[in-house]
MDTraj code that builds the backbone (N, CA, C; nanometers):
import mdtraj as md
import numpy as np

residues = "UNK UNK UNK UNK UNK UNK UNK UNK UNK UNK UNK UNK UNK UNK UNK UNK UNK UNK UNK UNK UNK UNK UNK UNK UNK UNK UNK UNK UNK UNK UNK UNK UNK UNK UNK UNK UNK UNK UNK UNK UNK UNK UNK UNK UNK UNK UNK UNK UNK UNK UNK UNK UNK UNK UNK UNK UNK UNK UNK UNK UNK UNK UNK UNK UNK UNK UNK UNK UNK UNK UNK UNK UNK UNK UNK UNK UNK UNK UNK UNK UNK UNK UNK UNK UNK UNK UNK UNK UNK UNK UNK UNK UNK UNK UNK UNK UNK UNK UNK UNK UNK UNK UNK UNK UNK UNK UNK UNK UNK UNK UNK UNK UNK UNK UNK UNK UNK UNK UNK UNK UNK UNK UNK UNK UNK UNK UNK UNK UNK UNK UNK UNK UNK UNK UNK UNK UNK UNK UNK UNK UNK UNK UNK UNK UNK UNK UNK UNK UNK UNK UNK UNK UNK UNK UNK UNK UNK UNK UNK UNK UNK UNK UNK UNK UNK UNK UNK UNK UNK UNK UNK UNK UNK UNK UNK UNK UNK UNK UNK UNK UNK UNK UNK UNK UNK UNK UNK UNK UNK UNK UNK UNK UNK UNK UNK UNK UNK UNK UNK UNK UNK UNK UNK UNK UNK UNK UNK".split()
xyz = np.array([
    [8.5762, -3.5179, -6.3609],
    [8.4581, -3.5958, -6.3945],
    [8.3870, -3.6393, -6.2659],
    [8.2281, -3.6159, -6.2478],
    [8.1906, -3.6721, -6.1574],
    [8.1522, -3.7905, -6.1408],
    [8.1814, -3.8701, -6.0652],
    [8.2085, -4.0557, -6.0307],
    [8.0768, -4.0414, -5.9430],
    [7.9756, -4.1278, -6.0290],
    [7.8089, -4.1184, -6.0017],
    [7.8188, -4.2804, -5.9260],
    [7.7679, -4.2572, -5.7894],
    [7.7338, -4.4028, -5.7573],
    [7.7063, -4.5214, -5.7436],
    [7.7331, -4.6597, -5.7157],
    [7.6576, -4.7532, -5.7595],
    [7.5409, -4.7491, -5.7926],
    [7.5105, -4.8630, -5.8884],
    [7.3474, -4.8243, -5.9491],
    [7.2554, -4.8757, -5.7806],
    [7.3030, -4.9779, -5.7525],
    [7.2388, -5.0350, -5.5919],
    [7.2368, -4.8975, -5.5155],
    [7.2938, -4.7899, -5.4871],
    [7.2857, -4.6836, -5.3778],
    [7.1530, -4.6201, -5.4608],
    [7.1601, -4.5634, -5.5543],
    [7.0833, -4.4510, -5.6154],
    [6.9568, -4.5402, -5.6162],
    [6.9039, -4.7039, -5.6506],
    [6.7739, -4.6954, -5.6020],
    [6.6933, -4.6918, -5.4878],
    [6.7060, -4.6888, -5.3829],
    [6.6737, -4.6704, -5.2850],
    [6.5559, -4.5357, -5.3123],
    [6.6490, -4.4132, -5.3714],
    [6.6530, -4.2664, -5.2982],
    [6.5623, -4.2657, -5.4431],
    [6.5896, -4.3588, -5.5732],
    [6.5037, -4.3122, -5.6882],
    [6.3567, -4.4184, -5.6854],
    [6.3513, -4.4557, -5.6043],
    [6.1858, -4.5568, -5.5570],
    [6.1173, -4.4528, -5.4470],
    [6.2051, -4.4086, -5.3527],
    [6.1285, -4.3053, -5.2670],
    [6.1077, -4.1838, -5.3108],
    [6.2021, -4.1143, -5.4083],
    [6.1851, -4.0010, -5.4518],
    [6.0333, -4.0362, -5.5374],
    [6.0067, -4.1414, -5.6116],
    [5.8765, -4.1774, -5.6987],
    [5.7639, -4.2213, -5.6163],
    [5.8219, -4.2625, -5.4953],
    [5.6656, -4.3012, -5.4332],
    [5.6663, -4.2017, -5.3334],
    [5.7225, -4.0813, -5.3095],
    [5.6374, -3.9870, -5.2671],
    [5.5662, -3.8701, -5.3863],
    [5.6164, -3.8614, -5.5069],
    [5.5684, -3.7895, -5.5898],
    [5.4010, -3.8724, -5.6121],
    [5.4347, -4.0237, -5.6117],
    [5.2978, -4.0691, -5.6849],
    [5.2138, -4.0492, -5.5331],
    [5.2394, -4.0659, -5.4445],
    [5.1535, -4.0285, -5.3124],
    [5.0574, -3.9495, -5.3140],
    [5.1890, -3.7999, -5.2985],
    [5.1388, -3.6797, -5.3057],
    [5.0569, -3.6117, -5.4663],
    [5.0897, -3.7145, -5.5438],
    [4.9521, -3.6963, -5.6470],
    [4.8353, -3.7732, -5.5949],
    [4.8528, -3.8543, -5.5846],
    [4.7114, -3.9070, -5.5362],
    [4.6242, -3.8397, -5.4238],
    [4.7002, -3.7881, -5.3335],
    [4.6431, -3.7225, -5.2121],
    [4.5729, -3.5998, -5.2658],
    [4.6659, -3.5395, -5.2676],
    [4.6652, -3.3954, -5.3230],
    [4.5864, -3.3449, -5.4483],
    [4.6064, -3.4205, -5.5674],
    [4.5671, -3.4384, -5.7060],
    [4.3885, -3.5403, -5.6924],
    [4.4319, -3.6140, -5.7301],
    [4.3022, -3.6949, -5.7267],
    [4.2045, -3.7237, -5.6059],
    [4.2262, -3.7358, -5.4975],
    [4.1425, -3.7689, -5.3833],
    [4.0921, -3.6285, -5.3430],
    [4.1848, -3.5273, -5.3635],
    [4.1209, -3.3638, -5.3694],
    [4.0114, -3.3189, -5.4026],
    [4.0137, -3.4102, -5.5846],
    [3.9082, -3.3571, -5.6698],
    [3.8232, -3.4695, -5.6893],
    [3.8218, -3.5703, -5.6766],
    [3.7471, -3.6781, -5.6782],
    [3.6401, -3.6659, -5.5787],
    [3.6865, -3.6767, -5.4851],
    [3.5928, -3.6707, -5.3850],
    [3.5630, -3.5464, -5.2722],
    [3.6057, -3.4280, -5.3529],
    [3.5791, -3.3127, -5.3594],
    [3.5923, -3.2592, -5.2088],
    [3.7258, -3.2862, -5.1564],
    [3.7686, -3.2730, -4.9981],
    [3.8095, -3.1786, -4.9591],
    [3.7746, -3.1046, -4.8698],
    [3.8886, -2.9596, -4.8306],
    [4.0399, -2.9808, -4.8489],
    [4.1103, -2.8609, -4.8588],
    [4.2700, -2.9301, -4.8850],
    [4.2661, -2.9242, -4.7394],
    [4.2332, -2.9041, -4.6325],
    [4.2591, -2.8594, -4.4801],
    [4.2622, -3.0310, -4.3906],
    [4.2028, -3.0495, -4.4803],
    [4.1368, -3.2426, -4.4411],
    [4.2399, -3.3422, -4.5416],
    [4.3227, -3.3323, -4.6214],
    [4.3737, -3.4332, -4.6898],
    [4.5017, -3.4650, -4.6257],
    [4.5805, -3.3354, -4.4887],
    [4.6705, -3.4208, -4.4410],
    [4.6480, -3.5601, -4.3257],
    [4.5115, -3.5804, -4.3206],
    [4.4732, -3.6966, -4.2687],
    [4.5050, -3.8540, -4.3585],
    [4.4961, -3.7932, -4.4729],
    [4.5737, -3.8857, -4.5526],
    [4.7084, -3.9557, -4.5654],
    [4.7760, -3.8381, -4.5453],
    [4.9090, -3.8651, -4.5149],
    [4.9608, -3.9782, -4.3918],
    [4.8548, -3.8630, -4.2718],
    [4.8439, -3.9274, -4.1491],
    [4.8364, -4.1154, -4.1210],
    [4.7768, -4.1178, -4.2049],
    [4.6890, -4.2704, -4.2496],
    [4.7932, -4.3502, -4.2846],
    [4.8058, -4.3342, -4.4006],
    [4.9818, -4.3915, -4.4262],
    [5.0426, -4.3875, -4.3889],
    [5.1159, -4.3293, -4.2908],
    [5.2402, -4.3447, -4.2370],
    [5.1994, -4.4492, -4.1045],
    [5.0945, -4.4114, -4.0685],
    [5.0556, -4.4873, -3.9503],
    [5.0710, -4.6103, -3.9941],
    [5.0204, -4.6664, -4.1134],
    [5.0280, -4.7717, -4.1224],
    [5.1191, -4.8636, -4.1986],
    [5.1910, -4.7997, -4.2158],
    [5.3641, -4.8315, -4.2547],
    [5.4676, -4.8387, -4.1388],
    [5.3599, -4.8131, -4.0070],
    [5.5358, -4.8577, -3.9165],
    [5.4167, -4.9481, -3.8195],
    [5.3101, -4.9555, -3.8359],
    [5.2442, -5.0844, -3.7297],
    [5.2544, -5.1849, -3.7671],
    [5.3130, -5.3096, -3.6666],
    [5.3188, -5.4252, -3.6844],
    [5.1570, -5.5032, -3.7649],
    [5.1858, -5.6238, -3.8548],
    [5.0492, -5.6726, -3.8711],
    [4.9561, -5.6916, -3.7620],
    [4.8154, -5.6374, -3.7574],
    [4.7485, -5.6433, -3.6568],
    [4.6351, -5.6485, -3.7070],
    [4.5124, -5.6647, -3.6022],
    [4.3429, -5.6013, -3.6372],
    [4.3653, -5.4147, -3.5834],
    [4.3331, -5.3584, -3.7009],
    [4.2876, -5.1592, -3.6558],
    [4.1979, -5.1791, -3.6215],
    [4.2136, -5.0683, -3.5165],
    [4.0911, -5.0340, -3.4524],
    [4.0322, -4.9218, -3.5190],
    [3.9576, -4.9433, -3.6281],
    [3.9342, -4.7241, -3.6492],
    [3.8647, -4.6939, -3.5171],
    [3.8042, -4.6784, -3.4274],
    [3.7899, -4.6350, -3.3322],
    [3.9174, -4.5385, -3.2908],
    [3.9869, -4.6031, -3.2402],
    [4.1368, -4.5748, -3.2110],
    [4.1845, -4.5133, -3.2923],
    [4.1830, -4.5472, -3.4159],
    [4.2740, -4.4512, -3.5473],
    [4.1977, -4.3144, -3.5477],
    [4.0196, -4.3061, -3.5347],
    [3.9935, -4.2192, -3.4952],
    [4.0270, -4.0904, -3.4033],
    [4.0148, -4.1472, -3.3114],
    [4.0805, -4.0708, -3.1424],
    [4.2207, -3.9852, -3.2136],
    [4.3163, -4.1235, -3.2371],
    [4.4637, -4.0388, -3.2943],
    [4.4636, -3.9033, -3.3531],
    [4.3573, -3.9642, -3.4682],
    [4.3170, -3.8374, -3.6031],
    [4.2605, -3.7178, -3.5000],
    [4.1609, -3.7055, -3.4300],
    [4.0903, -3.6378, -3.3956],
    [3.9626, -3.5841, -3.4790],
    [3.8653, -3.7185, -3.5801],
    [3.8026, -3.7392, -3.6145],
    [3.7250, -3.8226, -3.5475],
    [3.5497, -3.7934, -3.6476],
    [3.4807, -3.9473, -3.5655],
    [3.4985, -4.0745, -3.6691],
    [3.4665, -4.1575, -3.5792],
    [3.5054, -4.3124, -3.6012],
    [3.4556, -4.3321, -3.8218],
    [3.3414, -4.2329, -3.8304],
    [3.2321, -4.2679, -3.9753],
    [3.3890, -4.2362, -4.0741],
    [3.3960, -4.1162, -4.0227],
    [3.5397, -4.0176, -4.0900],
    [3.6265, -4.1009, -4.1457],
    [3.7125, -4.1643, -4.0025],
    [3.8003, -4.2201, -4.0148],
    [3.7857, -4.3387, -4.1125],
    [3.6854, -4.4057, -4.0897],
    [3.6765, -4.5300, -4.1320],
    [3.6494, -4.4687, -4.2917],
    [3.5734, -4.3630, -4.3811],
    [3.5739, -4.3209, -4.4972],
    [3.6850, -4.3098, -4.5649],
    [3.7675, -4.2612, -4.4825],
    [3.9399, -4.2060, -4.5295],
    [4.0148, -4.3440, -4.5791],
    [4.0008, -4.4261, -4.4778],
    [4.0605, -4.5555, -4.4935],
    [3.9944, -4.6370, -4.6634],
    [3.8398, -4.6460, -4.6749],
    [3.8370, -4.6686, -4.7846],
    [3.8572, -4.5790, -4.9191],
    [3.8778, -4.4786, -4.9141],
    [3.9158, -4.4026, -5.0041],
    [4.0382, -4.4071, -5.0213],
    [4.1093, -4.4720, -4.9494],
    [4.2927, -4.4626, -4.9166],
    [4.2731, -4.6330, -5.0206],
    [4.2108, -4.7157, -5.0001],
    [4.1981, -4.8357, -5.0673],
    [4.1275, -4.8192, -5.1557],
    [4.0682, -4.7577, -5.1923],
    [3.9999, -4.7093, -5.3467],
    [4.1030, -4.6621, -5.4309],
    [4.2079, -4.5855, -5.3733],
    [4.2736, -4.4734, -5.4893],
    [4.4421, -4.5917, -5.4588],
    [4.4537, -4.7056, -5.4139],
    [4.5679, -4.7367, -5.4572],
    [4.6833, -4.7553, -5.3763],
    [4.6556, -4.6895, -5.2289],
    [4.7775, -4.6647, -5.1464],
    [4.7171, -4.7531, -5.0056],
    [4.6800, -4.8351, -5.0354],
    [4.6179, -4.9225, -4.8709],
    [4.5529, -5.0104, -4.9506],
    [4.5009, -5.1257, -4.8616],
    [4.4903, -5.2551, -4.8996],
    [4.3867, -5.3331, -4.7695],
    [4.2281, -5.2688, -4.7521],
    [4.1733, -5.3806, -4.6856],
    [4.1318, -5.5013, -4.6989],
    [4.1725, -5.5442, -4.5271],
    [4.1006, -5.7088, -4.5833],
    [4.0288, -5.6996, -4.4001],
    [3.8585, -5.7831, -4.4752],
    [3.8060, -5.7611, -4.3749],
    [3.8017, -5.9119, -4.3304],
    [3.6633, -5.9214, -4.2286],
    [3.7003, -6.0120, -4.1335],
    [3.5802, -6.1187, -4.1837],
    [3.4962, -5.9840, -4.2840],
    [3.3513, -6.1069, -4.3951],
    [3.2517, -6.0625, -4.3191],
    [3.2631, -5.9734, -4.2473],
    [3.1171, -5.9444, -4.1985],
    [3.0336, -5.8251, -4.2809],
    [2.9455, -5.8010, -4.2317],
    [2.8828, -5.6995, -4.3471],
    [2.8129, -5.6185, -4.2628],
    [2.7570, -5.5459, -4.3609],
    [2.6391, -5.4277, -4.2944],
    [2.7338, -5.3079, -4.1510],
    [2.6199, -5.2670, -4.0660],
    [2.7316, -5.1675, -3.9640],
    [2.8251, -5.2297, -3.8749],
    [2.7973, -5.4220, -3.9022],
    [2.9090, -5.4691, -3.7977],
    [3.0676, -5.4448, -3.8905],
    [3.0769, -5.4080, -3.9912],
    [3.2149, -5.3920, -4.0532],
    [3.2575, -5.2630, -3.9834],
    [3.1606, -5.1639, -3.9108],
    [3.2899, -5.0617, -3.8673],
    [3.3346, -5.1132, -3.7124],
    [3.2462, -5.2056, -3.6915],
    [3.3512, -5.2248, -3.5333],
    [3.4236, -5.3696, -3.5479],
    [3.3948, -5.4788, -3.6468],
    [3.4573, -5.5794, -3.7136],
    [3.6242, -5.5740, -3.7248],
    [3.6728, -5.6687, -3.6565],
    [3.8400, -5.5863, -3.6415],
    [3.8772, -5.6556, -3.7998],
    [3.9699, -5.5817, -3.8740],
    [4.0287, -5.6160, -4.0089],
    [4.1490, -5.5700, -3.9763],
    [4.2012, -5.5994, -4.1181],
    [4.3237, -5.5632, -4.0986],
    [4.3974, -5.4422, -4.2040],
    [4.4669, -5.3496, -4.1775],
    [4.4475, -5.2470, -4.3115],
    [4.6449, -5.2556, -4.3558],
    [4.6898, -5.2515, -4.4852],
    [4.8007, -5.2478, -4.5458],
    [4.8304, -5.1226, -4.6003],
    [4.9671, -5.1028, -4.6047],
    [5.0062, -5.0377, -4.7382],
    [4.9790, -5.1074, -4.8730],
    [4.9172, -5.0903, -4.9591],
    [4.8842, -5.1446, -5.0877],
    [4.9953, -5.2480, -5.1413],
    [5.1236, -5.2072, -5.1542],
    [5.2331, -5.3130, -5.1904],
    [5.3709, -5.2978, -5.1357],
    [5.4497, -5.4076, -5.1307],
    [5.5563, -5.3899, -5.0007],
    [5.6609, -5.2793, -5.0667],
    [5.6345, -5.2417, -5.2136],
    [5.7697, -5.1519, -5.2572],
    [5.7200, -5.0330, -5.1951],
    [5.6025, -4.9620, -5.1896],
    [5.5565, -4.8360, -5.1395],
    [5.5492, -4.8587, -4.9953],
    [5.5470, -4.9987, -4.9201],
    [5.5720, -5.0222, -4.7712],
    [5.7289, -4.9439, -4.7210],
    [5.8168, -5.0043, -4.7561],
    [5.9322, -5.0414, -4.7661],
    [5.9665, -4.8602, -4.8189],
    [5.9180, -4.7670, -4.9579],
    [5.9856, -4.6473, -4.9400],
    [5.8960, -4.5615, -4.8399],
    [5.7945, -4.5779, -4.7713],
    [5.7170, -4.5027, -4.6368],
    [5.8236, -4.5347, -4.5425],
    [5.8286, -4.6675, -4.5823],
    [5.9337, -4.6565, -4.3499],
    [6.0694, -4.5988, -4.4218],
    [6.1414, -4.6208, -4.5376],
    [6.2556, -4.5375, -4.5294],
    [6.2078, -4.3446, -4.5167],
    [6.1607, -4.3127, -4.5885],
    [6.0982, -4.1946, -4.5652],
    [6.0884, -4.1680, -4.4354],
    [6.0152, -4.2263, -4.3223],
    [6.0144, -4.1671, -4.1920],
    [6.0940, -4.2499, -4.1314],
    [6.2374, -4.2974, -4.2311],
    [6.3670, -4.2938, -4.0859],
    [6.3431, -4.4764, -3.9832],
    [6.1847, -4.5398, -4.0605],
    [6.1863, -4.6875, -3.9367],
    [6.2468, -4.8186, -4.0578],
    [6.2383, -4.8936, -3.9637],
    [6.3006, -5.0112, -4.0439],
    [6.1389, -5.0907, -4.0578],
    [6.1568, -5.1855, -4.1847],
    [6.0466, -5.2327, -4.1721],
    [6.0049, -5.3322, -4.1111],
    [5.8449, -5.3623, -4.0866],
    [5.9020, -5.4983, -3.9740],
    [5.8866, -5.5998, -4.0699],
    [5.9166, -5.6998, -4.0409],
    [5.9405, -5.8325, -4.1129],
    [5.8124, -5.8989, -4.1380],
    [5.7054, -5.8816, -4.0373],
    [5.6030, -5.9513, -4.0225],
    [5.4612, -5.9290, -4.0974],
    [5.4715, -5.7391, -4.1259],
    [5.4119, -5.6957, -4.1824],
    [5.4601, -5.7008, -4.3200],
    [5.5894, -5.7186, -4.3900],
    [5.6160, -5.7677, -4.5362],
    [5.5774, -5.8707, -4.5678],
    [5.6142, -5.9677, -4.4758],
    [5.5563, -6.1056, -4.4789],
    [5.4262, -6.1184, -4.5896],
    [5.3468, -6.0711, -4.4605],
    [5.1654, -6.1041, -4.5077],
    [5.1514, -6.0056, -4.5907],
    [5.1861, -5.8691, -4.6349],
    [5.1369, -5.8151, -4.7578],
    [5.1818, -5.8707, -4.8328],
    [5.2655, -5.9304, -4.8677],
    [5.3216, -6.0310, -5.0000],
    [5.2591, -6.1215, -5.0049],
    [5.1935, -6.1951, -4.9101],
    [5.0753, -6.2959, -4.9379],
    [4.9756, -6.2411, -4.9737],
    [4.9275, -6.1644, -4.8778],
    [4.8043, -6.0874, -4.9266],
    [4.8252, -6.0669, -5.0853],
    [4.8478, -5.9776, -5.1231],
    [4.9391, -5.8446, -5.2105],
    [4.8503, -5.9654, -5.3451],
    [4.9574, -6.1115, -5.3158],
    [4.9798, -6.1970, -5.4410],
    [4.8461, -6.2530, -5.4551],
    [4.7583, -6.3177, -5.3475],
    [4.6437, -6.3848, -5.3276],
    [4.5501, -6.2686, -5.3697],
    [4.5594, -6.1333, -5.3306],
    [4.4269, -6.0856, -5.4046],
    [4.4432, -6.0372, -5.5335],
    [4.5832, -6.0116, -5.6208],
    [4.5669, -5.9731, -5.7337],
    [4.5912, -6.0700, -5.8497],
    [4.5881, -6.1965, -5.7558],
    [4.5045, -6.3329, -5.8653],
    [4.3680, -6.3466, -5.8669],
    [4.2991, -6.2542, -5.8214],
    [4.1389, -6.2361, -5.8398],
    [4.0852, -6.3020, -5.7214],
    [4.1458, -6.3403, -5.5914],
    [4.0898, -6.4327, -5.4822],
    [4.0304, -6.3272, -5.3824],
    [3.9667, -6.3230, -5.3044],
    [3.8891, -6.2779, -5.1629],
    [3.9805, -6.3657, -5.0957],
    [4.0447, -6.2358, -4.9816],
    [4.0853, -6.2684, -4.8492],
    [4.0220, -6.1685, -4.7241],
    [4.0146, -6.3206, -4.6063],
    [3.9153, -6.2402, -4.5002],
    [4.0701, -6.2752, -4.4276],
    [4.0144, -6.1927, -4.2833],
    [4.1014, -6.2544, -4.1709],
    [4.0207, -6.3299, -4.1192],
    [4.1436, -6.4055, -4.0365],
    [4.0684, -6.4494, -3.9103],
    [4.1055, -6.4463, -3.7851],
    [3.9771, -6.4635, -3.7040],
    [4.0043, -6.4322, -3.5806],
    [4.0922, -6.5146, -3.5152],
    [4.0647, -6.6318, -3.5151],
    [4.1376, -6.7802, -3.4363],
    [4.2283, -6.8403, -3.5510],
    [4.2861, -6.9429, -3.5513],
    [4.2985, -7.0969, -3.6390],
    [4.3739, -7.0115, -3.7390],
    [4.5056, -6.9145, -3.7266],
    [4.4979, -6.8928, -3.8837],
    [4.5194, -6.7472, -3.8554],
    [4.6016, -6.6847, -3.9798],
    [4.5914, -6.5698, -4.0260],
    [4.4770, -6.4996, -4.1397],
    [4.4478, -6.5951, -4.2290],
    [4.4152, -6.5537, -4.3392],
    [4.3458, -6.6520, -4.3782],
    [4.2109, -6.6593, -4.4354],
    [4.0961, -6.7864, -4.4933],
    [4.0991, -6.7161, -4.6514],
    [4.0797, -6.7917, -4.7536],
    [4.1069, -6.7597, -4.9065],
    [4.0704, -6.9366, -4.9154],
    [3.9430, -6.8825, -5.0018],
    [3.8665, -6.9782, -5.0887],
    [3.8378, -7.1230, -4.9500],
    [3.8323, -7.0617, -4.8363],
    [3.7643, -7.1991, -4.7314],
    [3.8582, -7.2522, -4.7147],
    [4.0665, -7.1992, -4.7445],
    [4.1625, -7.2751, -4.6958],
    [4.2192, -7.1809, -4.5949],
    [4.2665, -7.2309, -4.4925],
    [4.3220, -7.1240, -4.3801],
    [4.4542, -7.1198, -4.3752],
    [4.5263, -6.9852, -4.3775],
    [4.6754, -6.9853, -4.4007],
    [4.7268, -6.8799, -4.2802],
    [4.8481, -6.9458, -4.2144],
    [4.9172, -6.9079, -4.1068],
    [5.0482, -6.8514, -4.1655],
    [5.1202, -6.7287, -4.1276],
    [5.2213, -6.6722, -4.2281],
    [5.3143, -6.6589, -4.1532],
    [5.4695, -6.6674, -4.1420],
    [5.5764, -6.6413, -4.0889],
    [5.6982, -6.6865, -4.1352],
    [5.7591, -6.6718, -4.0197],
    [5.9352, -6.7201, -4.0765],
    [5.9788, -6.8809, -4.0988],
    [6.1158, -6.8905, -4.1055],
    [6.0740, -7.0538, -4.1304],
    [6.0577, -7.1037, -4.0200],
    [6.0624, -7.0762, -3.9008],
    [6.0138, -7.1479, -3.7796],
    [5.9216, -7.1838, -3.6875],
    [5.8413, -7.0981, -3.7898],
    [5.6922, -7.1075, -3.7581],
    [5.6523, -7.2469, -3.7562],
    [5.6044, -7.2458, -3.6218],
    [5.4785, -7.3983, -3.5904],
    [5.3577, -7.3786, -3.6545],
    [5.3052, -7.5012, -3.6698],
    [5.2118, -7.5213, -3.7076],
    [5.0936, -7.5447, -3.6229],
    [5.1535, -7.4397, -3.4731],
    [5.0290, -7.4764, -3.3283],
    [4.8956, -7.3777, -3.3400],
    [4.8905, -7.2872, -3.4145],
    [4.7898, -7.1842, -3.4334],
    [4.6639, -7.2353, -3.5420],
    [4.7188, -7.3554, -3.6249],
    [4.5996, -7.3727, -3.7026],
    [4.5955, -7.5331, -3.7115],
    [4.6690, -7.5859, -3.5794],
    [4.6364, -7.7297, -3.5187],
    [4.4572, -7.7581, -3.5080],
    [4.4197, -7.6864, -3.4466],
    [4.3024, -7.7419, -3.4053],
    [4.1962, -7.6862, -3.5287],
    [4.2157, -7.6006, -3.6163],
    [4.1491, -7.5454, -3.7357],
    [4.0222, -7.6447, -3.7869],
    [3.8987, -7.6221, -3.7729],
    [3.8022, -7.7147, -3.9226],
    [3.8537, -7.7373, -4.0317],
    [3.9269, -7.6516, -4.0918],
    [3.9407, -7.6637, -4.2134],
    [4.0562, -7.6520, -4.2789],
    [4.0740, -7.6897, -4.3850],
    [4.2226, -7.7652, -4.4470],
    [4.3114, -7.5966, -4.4393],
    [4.4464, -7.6931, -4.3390],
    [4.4978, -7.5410, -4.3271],
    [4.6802, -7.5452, -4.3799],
    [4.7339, -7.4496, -4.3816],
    [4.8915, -7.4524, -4.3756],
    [4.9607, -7.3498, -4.3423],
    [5.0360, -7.3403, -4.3312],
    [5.1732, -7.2202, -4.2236],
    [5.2145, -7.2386, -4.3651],
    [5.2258, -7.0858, -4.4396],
    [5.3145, -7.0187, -4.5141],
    [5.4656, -6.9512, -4.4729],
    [5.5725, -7.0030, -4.4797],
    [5.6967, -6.9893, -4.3951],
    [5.7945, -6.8892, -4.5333],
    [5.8275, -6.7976, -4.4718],
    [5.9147, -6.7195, -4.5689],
    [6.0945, -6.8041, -4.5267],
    [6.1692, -6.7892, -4.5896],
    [6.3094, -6.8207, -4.5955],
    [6.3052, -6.9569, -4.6003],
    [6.2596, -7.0468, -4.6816],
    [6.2515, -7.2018, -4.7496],
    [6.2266, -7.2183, -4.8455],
    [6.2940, -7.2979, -4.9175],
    [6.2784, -7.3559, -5.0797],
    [6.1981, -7.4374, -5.0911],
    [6.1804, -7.4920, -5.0382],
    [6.0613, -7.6519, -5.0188],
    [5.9612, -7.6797, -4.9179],
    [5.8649, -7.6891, -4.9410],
    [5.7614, -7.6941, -4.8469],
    [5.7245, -7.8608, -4.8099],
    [5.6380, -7.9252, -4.7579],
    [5.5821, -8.0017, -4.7379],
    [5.4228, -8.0199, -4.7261],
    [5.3978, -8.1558, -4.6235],
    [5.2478, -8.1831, -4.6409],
    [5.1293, -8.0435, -4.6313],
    [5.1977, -7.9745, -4.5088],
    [5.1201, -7.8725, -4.4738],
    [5.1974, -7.7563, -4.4627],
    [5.3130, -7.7563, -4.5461],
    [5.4112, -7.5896, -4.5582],
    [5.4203, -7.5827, -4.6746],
    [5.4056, -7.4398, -4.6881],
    [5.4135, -7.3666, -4.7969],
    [5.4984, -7.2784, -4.8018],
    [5.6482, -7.3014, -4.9150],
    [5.7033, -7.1533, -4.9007],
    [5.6737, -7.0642, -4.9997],
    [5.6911, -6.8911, -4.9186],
    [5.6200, -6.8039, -4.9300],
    [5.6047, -6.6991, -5.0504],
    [5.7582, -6.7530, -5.1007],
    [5.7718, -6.6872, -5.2390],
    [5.6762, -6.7448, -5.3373],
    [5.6357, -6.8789, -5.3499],
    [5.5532, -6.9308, -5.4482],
    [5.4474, -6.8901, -5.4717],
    [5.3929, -6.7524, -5.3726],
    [5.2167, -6.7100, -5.4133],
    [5.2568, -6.6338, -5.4903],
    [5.3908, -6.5913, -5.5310],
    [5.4266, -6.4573, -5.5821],
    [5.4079, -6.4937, -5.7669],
    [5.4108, -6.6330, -5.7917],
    [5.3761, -6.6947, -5.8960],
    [5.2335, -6.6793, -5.9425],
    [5.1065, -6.6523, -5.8673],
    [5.0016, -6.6842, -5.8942],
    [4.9360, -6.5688, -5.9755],
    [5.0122, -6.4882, -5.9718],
    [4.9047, -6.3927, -6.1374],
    [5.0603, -6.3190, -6.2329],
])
top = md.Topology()
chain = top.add_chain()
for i, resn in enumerate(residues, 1):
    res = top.add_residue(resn, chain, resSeq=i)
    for name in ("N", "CA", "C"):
        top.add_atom(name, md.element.get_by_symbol(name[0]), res)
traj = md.Trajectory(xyz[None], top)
């Protein structure tokens, strides 16, 4: 008789085995024919994702993501919203508009931390902590129907004119000290928050 594994081993390999099938439909399948792309041009897609499954949270540069690709900057920056149109990325901009959004630094995600999390096992990295962090804020804050910008100073993240700083539990509260506006450090690994902490599992409540 064959002695089939813990159920804990086999999901791992049965979340990645599904989020590369649903990937490679989307890439391949729908973004193919949707937006009617050479197949010669959709491994830029790929490209896209993975890139952004092992970079720490940051502002992209598409400029830069450009160069990498060996596309121009219009390209790159198209791919990226079509990558957040069809489901597999997650922008959040900085609120500016018009042509200052392509040099406007934002910040770009994997869409949700389970498809984060089977990309870096897939290419072999560990994930970073910092970038789970804030897509789980993010992730929770925009699919309760809220607008999130970044920000530059005072803060990670502004949602509804409140400014939110994201990290571990040891995060200070020195980055959104001097802030205008009513702010708090979202701290992952705490049960209880206070005047101006928030722990991080509780946005996960909001839709």
């Amino acid at each position: 008789m064959i002695r089939r594994p813990p159920r804990s081993t086999l999901f791992p390999y049965t979340t990645l085995f599904r989020s590369e099938t649903i990937i490679n439909k989307i890439i391949y399948e729908d973004i193919a024919n949707y937006y009617n792309l050479k197949t010669n041009n959709l491994h830029y897609f790929k490209q896209i994702i993975s890139f952004l499954a092992t970079i720490p949270p940051g502002r992209i540069s598409i400029n830069n993501l450009a160069g990498n690709l060996g596309v121009d900057s219009k390209t790159a920056l198209n791919y990226v919203h079509i990558l957040n149109d069809t489901g597999l990325a997650r922008i959040i901009s900085s609120g500016r508009r018009g042509g200052k959004l392509l040099r406007a630094p934002a910040k770009v995600f994997i869409e949700n931390t389970t498809l984060l999390q089977a990309l870096c096992h897939s290419l072999g990295q560990d994930v970073d902590t910092g970038t789970q962090r804030e897509l789980f804020f993010v992730a929770s804050v925009m699919n309760s129907g809220r607008k999130v910008f970044c920000q530059k100073k005072h803060g990670d993240y502004l949602v509804d004119d409140i400014v939110f700083e994201i990290g571990g539990k040891n995060k200070s509260g020195r980055q959104i000290k001097n802030s205008a506006r009513t702010a708090f450090v979202v701290k992952d690994d705490i049960l209880y928050g206070g005047p101006d902490t928030i722990p991080l599992y509780l946005f996960g409540f909001l839709y």
